[in-house]
C-alpha positions as CSV (number, residue, x, y, z in Angstrom):
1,X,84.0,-97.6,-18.6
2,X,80.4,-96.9,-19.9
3,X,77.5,-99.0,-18.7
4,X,75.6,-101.7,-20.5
5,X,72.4,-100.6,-20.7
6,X,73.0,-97.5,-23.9
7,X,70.5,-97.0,-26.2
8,X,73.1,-98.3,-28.7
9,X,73.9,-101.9,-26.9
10,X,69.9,-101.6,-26.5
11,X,69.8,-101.1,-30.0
12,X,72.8,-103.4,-31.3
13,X,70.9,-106.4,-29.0
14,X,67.2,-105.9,-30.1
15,X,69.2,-105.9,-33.9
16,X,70.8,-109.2,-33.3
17,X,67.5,-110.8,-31.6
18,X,65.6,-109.9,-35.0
19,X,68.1,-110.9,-36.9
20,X,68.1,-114.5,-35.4
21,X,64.3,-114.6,-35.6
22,X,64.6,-114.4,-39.1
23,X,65.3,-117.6,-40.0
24,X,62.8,-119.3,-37.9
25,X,60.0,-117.0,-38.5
26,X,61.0,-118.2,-42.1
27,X,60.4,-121.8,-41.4
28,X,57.4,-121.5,-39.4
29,X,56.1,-119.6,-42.3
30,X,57.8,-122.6,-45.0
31,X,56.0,-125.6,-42.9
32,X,52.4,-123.6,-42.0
33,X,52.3,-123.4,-46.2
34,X,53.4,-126.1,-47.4
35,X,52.8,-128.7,-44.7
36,X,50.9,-132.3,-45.6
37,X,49.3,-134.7,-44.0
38,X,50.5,-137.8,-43.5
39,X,48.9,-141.2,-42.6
40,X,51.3,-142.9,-39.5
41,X,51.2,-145.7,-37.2
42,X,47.7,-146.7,-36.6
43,X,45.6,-144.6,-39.2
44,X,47.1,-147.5,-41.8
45,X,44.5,-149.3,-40.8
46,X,41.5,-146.6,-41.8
47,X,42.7,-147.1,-45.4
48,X,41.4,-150.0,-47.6
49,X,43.6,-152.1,-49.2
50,X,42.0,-154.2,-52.3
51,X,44.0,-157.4,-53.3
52,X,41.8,-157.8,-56.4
């Protein structure tokens, strides 16, 4: 029986840990670019509205 802490289980887990950082990394990146304000709630009442 070998023991759990190999350089190649160290190696196999720090893989799979990137691996699954990937994809949120990605989305982090995805909302930080393309991210918008917008008006909620209370701030409706900051905008005026012209019934003309």
């Amino acid at each position: 029986m070998t023991s759990p802490n190999t350089s190649k289980d160290k190696a196999l887990i720090f893989l799979t840990a990137i691996c699954c950082a990937i994809p949120f990394l990605y989305i982090v990146y995805l909302v930080n670019r393309y991210a918008v304000n917008v008006t909620f709630w209370d701030d409706w009442a900051h905008i005026p509205i012209s019934l003309e």
